[in-house]
C-alpha positions in Angstrom: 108.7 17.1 -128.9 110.4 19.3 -126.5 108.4 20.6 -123.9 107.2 24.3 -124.5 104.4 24.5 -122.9 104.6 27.0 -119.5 102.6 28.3 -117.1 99.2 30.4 -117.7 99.2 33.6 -116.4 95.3 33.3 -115.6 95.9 33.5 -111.6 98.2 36.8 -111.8 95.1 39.6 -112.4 93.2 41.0 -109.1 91.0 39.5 -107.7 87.3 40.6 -108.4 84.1 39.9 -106.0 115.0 59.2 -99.8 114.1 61.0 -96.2 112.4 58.8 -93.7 109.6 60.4 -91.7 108.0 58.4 -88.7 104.6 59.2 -88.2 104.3 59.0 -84.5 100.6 58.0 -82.2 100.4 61.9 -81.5 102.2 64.7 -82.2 104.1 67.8 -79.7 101.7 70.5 -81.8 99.7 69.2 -84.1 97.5 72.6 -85.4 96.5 74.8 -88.3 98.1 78.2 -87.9 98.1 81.4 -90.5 101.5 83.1 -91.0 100.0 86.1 -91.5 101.1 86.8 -95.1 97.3 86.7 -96.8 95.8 88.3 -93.5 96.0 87.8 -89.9 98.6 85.4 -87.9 96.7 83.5 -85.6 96.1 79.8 -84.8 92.9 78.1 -85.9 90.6 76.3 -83.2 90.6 72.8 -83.5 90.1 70.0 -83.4 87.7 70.3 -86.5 89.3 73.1 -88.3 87.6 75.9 -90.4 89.4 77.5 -92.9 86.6 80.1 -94.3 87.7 82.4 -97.5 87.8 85.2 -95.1 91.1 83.7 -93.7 92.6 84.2 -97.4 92.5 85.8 -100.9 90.3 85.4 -103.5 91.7 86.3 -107.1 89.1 85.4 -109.9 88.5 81.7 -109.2 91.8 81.0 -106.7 91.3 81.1 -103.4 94.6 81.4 -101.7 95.8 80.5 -98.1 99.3 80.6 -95.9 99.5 78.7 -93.0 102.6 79.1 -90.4 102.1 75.2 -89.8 99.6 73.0 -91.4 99.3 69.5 -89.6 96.2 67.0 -88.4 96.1 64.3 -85.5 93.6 61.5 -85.3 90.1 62.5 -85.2 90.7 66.3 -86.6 89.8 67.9 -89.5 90.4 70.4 -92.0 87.6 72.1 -93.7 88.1 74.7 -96.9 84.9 76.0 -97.8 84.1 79.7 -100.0 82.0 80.8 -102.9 80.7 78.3 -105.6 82.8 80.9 -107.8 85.8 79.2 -106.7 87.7 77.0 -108.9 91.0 76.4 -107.2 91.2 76.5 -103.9 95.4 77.1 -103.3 97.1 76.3 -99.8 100.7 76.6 -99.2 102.8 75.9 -95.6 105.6 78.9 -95.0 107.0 77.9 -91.6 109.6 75.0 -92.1 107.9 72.2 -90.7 106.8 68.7 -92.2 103.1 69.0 -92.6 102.2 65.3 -90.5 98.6 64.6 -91.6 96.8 62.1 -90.1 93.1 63.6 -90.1 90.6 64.6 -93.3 91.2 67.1 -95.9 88.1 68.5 -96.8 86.3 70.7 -99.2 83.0 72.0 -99.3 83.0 73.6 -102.8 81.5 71.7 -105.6 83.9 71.0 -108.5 87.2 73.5 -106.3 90.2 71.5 -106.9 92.4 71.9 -103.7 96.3 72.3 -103.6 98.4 72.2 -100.8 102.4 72.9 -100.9 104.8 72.6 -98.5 108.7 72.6 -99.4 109.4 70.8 -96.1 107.7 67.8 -97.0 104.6 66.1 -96.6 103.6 62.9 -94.4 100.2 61.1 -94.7 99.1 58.7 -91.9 97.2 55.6 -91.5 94.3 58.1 -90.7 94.4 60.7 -93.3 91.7 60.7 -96.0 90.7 63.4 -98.5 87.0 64.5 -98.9 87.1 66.8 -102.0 84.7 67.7 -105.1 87.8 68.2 -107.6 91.5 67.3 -107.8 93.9 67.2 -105.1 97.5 67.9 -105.5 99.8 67.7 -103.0 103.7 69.0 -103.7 106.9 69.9 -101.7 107.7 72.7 -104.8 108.9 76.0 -103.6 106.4 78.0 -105.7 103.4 77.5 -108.0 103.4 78.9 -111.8 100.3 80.6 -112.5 99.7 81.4 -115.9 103.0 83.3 -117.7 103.0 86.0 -114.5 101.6 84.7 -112.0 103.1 83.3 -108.5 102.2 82.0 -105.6 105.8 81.4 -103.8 105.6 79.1 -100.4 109.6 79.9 -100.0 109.5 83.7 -100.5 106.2 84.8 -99.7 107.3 88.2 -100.4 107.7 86.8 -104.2 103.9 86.4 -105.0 102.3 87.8 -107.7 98.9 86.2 -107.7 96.2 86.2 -110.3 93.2 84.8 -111.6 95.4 82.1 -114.3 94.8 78.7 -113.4 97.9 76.5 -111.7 100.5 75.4 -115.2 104.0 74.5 -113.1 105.0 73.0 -109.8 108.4 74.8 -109.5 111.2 73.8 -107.3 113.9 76.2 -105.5 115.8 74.1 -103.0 118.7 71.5 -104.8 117.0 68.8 -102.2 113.3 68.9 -102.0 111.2 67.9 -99.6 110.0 64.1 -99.4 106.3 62.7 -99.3 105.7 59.9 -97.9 102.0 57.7 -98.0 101.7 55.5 -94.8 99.0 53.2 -94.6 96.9 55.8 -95.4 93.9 55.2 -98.5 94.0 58.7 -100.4 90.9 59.0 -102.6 89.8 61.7 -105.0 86.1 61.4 -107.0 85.6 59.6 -110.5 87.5 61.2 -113.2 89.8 63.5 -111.0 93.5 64.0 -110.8 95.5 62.7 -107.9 99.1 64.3 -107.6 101.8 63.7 -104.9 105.0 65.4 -106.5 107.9 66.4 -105.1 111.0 65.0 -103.5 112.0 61.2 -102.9 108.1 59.9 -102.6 108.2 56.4 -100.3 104.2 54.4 -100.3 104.0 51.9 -97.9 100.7 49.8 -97.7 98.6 52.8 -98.8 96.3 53.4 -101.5 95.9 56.3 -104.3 92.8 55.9 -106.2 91.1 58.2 -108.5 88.5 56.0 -110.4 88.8 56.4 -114.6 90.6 59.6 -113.3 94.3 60.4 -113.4 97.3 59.8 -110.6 100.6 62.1 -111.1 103.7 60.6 -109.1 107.0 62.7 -109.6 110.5 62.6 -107.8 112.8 65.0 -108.3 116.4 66.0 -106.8 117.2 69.2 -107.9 115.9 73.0 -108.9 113.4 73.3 -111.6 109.8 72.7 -112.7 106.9 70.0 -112.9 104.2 71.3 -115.9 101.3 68.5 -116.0 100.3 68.8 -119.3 97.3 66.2 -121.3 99.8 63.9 -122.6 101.5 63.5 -118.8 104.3 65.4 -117.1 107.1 67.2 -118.3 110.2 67.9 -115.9 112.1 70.9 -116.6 115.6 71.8 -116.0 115.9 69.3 -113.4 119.4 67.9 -113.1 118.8 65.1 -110.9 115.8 63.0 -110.2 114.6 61.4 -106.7 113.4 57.8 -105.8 110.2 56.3 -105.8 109.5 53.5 -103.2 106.3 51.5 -103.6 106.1 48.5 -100.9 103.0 46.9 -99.8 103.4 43.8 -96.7 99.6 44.0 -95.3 97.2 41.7 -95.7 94.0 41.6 -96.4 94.2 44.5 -99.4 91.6 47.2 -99.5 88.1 46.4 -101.5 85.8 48.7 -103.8 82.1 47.4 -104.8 82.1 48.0 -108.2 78.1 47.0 -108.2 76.5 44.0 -109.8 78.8 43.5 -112.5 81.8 43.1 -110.4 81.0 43.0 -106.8 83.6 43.3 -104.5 87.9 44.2 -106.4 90.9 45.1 -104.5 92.4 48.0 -105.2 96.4 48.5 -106.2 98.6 50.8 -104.4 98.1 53.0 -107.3 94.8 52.7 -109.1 93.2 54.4 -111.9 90.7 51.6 -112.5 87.3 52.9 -113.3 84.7 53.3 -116.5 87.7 54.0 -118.5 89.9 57.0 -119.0 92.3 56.3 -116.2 95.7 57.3 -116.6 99.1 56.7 -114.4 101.8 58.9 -114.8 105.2 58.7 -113.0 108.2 60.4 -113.6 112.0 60.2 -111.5 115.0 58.9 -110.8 114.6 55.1 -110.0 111.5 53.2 -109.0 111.5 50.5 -106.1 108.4 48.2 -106.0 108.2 45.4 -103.8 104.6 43.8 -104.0 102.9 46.9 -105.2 100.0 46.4 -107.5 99.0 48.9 -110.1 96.4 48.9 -112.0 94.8 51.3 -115.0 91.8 48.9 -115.9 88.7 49.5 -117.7 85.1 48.6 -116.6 83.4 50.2 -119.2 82.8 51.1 -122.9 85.3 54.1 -122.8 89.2 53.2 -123.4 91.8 53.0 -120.6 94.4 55.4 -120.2 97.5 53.1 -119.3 100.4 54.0 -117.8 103.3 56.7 -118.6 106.7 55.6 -117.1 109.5 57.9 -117.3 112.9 57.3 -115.0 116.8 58.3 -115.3 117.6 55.3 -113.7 116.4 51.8 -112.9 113.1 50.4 -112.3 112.4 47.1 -109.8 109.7 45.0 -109.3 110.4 42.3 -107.1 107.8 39.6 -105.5 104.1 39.7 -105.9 104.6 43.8 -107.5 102.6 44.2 -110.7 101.4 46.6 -113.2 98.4 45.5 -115.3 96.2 48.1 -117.4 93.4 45.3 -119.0 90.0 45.7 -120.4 86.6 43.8 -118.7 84.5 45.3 -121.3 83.9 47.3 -124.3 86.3 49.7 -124.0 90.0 49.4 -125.4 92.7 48.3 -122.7 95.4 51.2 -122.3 98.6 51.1 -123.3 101.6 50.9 -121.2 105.1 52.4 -121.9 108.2 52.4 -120.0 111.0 54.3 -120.7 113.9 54.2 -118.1 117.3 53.5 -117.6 117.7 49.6 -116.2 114.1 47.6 -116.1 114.4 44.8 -113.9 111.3 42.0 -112.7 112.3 39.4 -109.8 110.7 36.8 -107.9 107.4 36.7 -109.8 107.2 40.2 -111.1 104.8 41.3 -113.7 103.7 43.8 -116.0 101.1 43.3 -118.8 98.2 44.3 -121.0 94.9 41.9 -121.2 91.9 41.4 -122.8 90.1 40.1 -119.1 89.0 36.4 -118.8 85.5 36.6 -118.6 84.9 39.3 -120.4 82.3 38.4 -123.5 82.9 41.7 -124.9 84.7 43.3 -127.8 87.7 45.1 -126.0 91.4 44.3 -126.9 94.8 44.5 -124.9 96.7 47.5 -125.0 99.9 47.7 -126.6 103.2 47.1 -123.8 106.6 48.9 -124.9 109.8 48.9 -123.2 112.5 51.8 -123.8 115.5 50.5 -121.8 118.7 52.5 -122.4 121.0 50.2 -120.5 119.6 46.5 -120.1 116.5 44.7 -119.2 116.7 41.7 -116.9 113.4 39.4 -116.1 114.5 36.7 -114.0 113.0 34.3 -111.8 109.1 33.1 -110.2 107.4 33.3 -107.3 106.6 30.9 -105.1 103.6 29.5 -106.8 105.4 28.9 -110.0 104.4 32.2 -112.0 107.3 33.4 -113.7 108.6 37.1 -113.6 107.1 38.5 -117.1 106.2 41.0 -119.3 102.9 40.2 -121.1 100.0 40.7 -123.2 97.5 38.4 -123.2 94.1 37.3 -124.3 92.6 35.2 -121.8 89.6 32.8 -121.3 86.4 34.0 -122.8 87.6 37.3 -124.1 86.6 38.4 -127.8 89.4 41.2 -128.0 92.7 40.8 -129.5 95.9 40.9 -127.4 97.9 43.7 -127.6 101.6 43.6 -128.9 105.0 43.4 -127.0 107.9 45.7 -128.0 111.4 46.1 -125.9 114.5 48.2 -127.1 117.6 47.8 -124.9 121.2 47.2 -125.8 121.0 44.0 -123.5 118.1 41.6 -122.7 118.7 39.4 -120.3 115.7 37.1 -119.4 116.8 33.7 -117.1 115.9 31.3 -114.6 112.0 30.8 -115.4 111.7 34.1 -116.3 109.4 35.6 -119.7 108.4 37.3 -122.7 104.8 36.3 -123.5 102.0 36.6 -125.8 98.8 33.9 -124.7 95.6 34.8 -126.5 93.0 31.9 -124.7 90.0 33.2 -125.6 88.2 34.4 -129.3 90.9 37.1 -130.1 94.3 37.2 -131.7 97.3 36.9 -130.4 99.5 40.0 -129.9 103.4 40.1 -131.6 106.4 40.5 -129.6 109.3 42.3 -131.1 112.8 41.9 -129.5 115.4 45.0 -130.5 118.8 44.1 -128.8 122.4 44.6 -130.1 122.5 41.6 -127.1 120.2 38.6 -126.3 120.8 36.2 -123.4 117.6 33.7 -122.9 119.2 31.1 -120.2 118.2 28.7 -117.4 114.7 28.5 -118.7 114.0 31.4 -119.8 111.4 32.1 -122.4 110.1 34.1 -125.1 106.7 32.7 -126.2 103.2 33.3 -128.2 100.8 30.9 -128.3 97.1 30.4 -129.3 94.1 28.0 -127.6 91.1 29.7 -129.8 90.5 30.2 -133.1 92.7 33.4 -134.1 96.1 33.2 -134.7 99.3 33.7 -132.4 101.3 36.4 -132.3 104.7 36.6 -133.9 108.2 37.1 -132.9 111.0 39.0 -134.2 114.0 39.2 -132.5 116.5 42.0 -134.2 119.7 41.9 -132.4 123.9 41.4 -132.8 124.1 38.3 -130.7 121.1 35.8 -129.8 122.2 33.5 -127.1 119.7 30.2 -126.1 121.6 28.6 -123.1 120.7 26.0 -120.2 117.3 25.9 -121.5 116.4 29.3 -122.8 113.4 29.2 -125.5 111.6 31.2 -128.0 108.8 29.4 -129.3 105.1 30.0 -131.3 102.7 27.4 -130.2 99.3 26.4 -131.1 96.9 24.1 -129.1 93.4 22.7 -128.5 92.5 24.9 -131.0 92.5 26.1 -135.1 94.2 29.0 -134.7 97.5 29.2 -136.8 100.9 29.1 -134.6 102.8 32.3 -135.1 106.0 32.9 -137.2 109.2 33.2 -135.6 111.7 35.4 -137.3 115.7 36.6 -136.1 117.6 38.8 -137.5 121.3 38.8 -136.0 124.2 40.8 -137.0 126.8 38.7 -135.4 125.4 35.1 -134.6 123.0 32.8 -133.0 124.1 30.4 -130.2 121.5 27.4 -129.1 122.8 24.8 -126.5 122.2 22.9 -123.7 119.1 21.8 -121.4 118.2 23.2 -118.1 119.2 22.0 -114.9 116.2 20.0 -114.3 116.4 19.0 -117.7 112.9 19.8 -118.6 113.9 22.3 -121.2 115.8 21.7 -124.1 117.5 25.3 -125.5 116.0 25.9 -128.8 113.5 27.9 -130.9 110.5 26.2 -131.5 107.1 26.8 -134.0 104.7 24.0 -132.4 101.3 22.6 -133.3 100.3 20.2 -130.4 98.2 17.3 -130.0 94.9 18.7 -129.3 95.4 21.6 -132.1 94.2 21.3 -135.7 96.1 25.0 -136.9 99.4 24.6 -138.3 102.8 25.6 -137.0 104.5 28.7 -137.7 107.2 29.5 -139.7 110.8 30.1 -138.6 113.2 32.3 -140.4 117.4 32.6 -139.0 119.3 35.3 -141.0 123.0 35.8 -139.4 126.7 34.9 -140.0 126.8 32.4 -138.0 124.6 29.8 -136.5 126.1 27.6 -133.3 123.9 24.4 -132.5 125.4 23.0 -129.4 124.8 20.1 -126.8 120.8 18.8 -127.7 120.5 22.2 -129.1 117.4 22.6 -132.0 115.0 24.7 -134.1 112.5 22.7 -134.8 109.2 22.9 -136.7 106.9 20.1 -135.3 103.3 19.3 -135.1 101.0 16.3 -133.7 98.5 16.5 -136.2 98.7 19.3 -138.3 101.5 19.8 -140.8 105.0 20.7 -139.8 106.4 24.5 -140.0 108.6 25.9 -142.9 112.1 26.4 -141.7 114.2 29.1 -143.6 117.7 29.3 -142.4 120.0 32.3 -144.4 123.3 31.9 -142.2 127.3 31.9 -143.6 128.2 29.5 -141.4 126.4 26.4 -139.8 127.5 24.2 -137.0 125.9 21.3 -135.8 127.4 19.7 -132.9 126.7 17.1 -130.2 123.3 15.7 -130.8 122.0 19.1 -132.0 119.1 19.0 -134.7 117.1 21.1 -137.1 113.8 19.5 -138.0 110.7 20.2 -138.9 108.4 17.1 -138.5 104.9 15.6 -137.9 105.1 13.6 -135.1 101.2 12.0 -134.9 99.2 9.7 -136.8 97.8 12.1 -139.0 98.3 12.1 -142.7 99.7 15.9 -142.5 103.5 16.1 -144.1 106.3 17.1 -142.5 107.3 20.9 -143.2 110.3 21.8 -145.7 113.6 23.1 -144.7 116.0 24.9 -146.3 119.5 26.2 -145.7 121.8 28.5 -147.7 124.7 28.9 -146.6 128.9 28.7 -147.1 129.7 26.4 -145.1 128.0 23.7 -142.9 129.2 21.8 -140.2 127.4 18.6 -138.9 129.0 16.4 -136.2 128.3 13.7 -133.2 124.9 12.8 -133.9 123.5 16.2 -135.1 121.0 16.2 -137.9 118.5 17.8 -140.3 115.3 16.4 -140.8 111.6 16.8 -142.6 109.9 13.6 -141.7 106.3 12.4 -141.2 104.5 9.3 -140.1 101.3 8.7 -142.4 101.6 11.7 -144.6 104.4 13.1 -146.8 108.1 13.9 -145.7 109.1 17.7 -145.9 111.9 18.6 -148.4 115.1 19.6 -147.6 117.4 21.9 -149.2 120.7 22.8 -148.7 122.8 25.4 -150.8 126.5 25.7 -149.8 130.0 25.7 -150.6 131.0 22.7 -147.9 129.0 20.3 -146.2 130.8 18.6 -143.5 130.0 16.1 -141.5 131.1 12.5 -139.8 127.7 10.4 -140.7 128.5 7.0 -142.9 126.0 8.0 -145.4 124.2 11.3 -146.0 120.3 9.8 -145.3 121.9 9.9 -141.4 122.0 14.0 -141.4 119.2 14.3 -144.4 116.3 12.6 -143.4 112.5 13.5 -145.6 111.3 10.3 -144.5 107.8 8.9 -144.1 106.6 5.8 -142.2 104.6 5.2 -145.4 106.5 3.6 -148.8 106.6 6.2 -151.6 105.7 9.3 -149.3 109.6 10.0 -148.7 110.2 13.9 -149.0 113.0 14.9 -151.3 116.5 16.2 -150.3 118.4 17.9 -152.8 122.0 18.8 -151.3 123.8 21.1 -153.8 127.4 21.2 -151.7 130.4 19.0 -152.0 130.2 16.5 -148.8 133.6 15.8 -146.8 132.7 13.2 -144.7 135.2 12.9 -142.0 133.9 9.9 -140.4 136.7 7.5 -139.1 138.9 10.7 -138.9 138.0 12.0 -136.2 140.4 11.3 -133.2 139.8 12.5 -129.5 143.0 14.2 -128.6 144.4 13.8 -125.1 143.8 16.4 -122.2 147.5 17.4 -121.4 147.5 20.9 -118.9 150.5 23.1 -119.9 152.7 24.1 -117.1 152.2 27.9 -117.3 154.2 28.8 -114.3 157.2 30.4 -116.4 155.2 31.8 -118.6 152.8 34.0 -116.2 156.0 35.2 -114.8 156.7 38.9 -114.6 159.2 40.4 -117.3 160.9 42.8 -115.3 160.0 44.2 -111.5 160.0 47.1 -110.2 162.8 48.3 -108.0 163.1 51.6 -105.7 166.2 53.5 -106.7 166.8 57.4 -106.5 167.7 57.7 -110.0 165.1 56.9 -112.6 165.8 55.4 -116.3 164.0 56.2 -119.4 162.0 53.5 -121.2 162.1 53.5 -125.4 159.6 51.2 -127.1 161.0 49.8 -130.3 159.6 47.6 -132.8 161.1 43.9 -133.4 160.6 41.3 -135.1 159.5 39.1 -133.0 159.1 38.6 -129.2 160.6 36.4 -127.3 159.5 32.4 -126.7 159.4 33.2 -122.9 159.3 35.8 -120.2 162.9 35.0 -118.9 164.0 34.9 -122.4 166.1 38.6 -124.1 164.9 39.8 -127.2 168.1 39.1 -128.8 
C-alpha cells in the first residue's frame, strides 16, 4: 500500500507550563505638552506626568485632552485620572510630531476606556506598557466620530464639536496616514477589554498585544475615510487603498502568562486573545507579512472562543515558525477562523488551524477554518523539523470534541513540496470535512490533502469541486483510518474538465494518487471514493485506490467520459491482510477506456471475498493477452473470486503496439521570419485576404 501516512501536527500548538521609525536610547524632547486648544498651553512636569481633568473638558462621560506633543522616555509616566463619572477618557496629539512612547500609559479611573490619536504616527518601545481599567485604542486618524454630530478633530482642532456620544468612527483625512509601529514592547489591556492599534502601515516586531478573552482590532489603511468597530468586527469605509501589516518575531525566549493550576506557565503570541473564552482577533488591510508571529484566540474556559476575522485587498504571508491557532482546552467551543483576502500564501512550516487541545478531557470542539481567496492559495513547503506548511483542523490526543471543518474558495490551489490540507481527529471526537472549491487544483511534489481518524469517530470527508484536479510528483488526497474503529472518510471530486494522477515524488516515498485507507492496526473500514469528470488521466505509477489491512476494502465509483490508464497506473480497491474481509467493488461508466503498459483494475482479497468489478462503456482498450490481466476480483482462497462483468467491446492491441523512432525535425526554415521590416520614407498599405490555404513554408508565396 502506498504510503499515506504524514506527519502529526501534535508538536505545532504553544507550549503550556510602510514608514520605519527607530526608536532611539533617549530622545532630544521627550515631554507632555498642552496645545492650548481645551485650556492652557503649557508643558507638563515630568518625569511622572499628571494629566488631571482640570487640564481638559469634560462632556457627559468624555473627558477630552490636546496635547502640543505627547511622548515618554524610560522610566516616565503618564497618568490620566478624573471623576468615576467618566467613561471615555479621549487624548488627541495636534502638533506634528511622532508620539515615541517608551514609558506607562496609565489610568486611574475604574472601567474609563482611554484613546489616544495622533495623525503623525505612533511608536511604542521596548519599555512602553499600558496600566488601564478599560480599553485602549490607539490610532493615527485625523478625527474621531462621536455619535451622528459629534467631533473631536486632531487635524483641525478648530473642527470639534464635542458631545457626550460615545466614540462610533476612527476617521482619516490625510491620503497617507501615519504608521504605528510595536517594538519589543508587551501592550496589555485587562480581561475582556478591547485592544486597538489602527491606522496607517502597522509593523510588530517581537512585541506582544494581549487582551485576555477580550478583543484586539489591527487595521491598515492608505487612504481618506473611516474605521467603525462595530460587534461583528470592523468596517472600513470609503477607503481606496489599504496599508501593510508586518508581524515578525526573532527573540527568544517568548513572553509567559501563569494561567494558575490548570495550566501553569503558556507563552503568549504576538497577538493574543487567549483567555476564559470570548476572545476575538480582528484585522483588516492591504497585505499581511508574518514571519514567525504566533496568534492565538484560544479558550480556557466553558465560554466559546471568538476566533479570528481576516479581511485584506491583497496578499497574506506566513512564512517560518508564523502561526495562527484559535483551539479549545475546555468546555467551551473553539472559535472559528475566516480569512478572506486577495493571495493566501504558507511557507517554510507555516500554519493555521482550529483544535480540539490534546489533553483536554472535556466536551469542546474545533472551530470551523474558511478560506476566501480571490486570486490563488499556495501552501508549500516544511520547516526544519519536518512539520509541513498547513491549514488544519484537528482533534488531537485525549480530546472529546469534534474537529471543526475545512473550507477554501480560490480560482487556483496550489499546495506542493510537503505542504497540506488536513483534517486528524486523535482523540474521542469526529473528524472535521474538508471542502476544496477551485476552478484549478495543483497537489504536486508531495503535497497533500488528507483526513484521518485514530479513535473511535469517523474521519472527515473530502470534496474537491473544481475544473481541473492535477496529482503530480507525489501529490495525494487521501481518508485514512488507523489503530482505531472509526470509519475512514469518503473522498468525493467533482471536476468540470478532468483529473490528472501521475508520477512519484523525488524521493520516491509518495506515489501520486487519491487514496481511502484502512491500516494495519485499524478495525473501521475505508472510505468511499467517487470521480465524476470528462476525463480521467492515470499516468506513470499513478492510482486511486481503496485498500485496507484488515478491514474490507472501499467502494470505488468512477462516472468519467473518458479513461486512460497508462504506464503501470492502477485503480484498485483491495484487502491486503490476512483477514477474511473482501475486497471493495469498483465500478466504472464510462465511453471510452483506455488501459495500457501494465495498468490495471482490480478488487482482490487474500482470505475473504474478491470485490466486483464493473465496467459500462462503449470501448475498452487495452494491450493485456487476456482480460483477467486488467480485471482482476481475485481471492487467495478457491471459490471466493469476485465477479467482473465488462459490458464494452474489448480491442486488444497487444502485439500492435510499435515504439516509433525519436527523429528531431530540423525547424530552422520554418521558424524563419516571413517578411522583415525595412526603413523606407514611403510607407505601403497591408490588405488581409482570405485563401485557401497557406503556404507549406515561410520562404514559400502563397501562389
Amino acid at each position: 500500500m502506498p504510503d499515506t501516512r504524514r506527519k502529526l501536527p501534535i508538536g505545532r500548538y504553544r507550549a503550556v507550563g510602510g514608514l520605519a521609525l527607530t526608536l532611539y536610547a533617549s530622545y532630544i524632547a521627550a515631554q507632555v505638552t498642552l496645545d492650548g486648544t481645551l485650556g492652557r498651553a503649557e508643558p507638563l512636569a515630568g518625569p511622572n506626568y499628571a494629566i488631571t481633568a482640570d487640564r481638559g473638558q469634560q462632556v457627559g462621560g468624555n473627558l477630552f485632552h490636546s496635547f502640543q506633543t505627547f511622548s515618554l522616555q524610560q522610566g516616565e509616566s503618564a497618568t490620566f485620572s478624573g471623576p468615576a463619572s467618566v467613561n471615555n477618557i479621549i487624548g488627541r496629539v495636534t502638533g506634528g510630531q511622532v508620539s515615541h512612547i517608551d514609558g506607562v500609559v496609565r489610568s486611574t479611573i475604574p472601567g474609563a476606556n482611554l484613546y489616544l490619536l495622533n495623525p503623525a504616527g505612533i511608536l511604542f518601545g521596548e519599555n512602553a506598557r499600558l496600566e488601564v481599567f478599560g480599553a485602549f485604542h490607539a490610532s493615527t486618524a485625523g478625527y474621531l466620530r462621536l455619535g451622528d454630530n459629534g467631533r473631536f478633530d486632531a487635524v483641525h482642532p478648530d473642527h470639534s464639536v464635542l458631545t457626550v456620544a460615545p466614540v462610533e468612527a476612527f476617521g482619516f483625512l490625510d491620503p497617507t496616514p501615519g504608521p504605528i509601529t510595536v517594538q519589543g514592547s508587551r501592550l496589555q489591556v485587562p480581561d475582556g477589554q478591547t485592544l486597538s492599534l489602527l491606522g496607517g502601515d502597522l509593523t510588530v516586531t517581537n512585541g506582544t498585544l494581549y487582551a485576555s478573552a477580550g478583543r484586539l482590532n489591527l487595521a491598515t489603511v492608505g487612504s481618506a475615510g473611516e474605521i467603525v468597530p462595530t460587534a461583528q468586527g470592523l468596517e472600513l469605509r470609503g477607503f481606496d487603498q489599504r496599508g501593510t501589516f508586518t508581524l515578525t518575531h526573532t527573540a527568544t525566549p517568548r513572553p509567559t502568562v501563569d494561567l494558575g493550576a490548570s495550566f501553569g506557565l503558556v507563552e503568549l503570541g504576538d497577538l493574543d486573545v487567549s483567555g476564559a473564552g470570548g476572545g476575538a482577533i480582528f484585522i483588516r488591510g492591504g497585505q499581511w507579512l508574518n514571519q514567525n508571529g504566533w496568534v492565538f484566540a484560544d479558550t480556557y474556559g466553558s465560554q466559546s472562543g471568538g476566533g479570528m476575522d481576516v479581511a485584506l485587498g491583497g496578499e497574506m504571508r506566513l512564512t517560518g515558525d508564523a502561526r495562527l491557532t484559535a483551539a479549545t482546552l475546555h468546555t467551551g467551543q473553539a472559535g472559528d477562523i475566516t480569512l478572506d483576502v486577495g493571495t493566501l500564501r504558507l511557507d517554510e512550516g507555516a500554519f493555521i488551524s482550529t483544535a480540539a487541545w490534546f489533553d483536554n478531557l472535556q466536551d469542546g470542539g474545533g472551530g470551523d477554518l474558511t478560506v476566501n481567496a480571490r486570486d490563488a492559495v499556495v501552501i508549500s513547503g516544511a520547516n526544519s523539523r519536518g512539520e509541513p506548511s498547513a491549514l488544519s483542523a484537528d482533534a488531537l490526543d485525549h480530546s472529546k470534541g469534534d474537529a471543526g471543518s475545512i473550507r477554501v474558495t480560490t480560482p487556483v490551489l496550489v499546495i506542493q513540496q510537503g505542504g497540506a490540507i488536513q483534517s486528524t481527529a486523535l482523540g474521542l471526537g469526529a473528524g472535521g470535512d474538508i471542502t476544496l472549491q477551485a476552478e484549478t487544483v495543483l497537489v504536486q511534489s508531495g503535497g497533500y490533502v488528507s483526513t484521518s481518524t485514530s479513535g473511535p469517530q469517523e474521519a472527515g470527508a473530502i470534496v474537491v469541486e473544481t475544473g481541473t484536479l492535477a496529482l503530480t510528483s507525489g501529490g495525494q488526497i487521501a481518508t485514512t483510518t488507523q489503530l482505531s474503529a472509526g470509519q475512514g472518510g469518503d473522498l468525493r471530486v467533482n471536476a468540470r474538465e478532468a483529473v490528472i494522477i501521475t508520477g512519484v515524488s523525488a524521493e520516491g516515498g509518495f506515489v501520486s494518487g487519491i487514496y481511502a485507507s484502512a491500516l494495519s492496526e485499524a478495525t473501521g473500514n475505508a472510505g468511499a471514493i467517487q470521480v465524476v469528470a470528462p476525463q480521467l488521466t492515470l499516468d506513470h505509477f499513478g492510482q486511486i485506490t481503496g485498500e485496507a489491512e484488515q478491514t474490507s476494502g472501499g467502494v470505488i465509483t468512477l462516472q468519467v467520459d473518458h479513461i486512460k490508464l497508462l504506464n503501470n497506473s492502477q485503480i484498485t480497491s483491495s484487502v491486503q491482510g490476512n483477514d477474511r474481509s473482501d475486497g471493495g467493488n469498483v465500478t466504472l461508466n464510462s465511453v471510452n477506456i483506455v488501459a495500457l503498459n501494465g495498468s490495471k483494475i482490480t478488487a482482490q482479497a487474500k482470505q475473504g471475498r474478491g470485490g466486483n468489478i464493473l465496467v459500462n462503456a462503449n470501448v475498452f482498450l487495452h494491450d493485456a493477452a487476456n482480460t483477467a490481466d486488467i480485471l482482476n476480483a481475485s481471492s487467495k482462497v478457491a471459490g471466493n473470486d469476485g465477479v467482473v462483468e465488462l459490458n464494452a467491446p474489448e480491442i486488444d492491441v497487444s502485439g500492435n503496439l510499435t515504439a516509433l523512432p525519436i527523429r528531431y525535425l530540423d525547424l530552422a526554415s520554418r521558424l524563419a521570419e516571413h517578411c522583415d521590416l525595412v526603413e523606407y520614407d514611403e510607407r505601403s498599405s497591408l490588405i488581409v485576404k482570405r485563401y485557401q490555404s497557406l503556404p507549406r513554408a515561410p520562404d514559400q508565396s502563397l501562389s
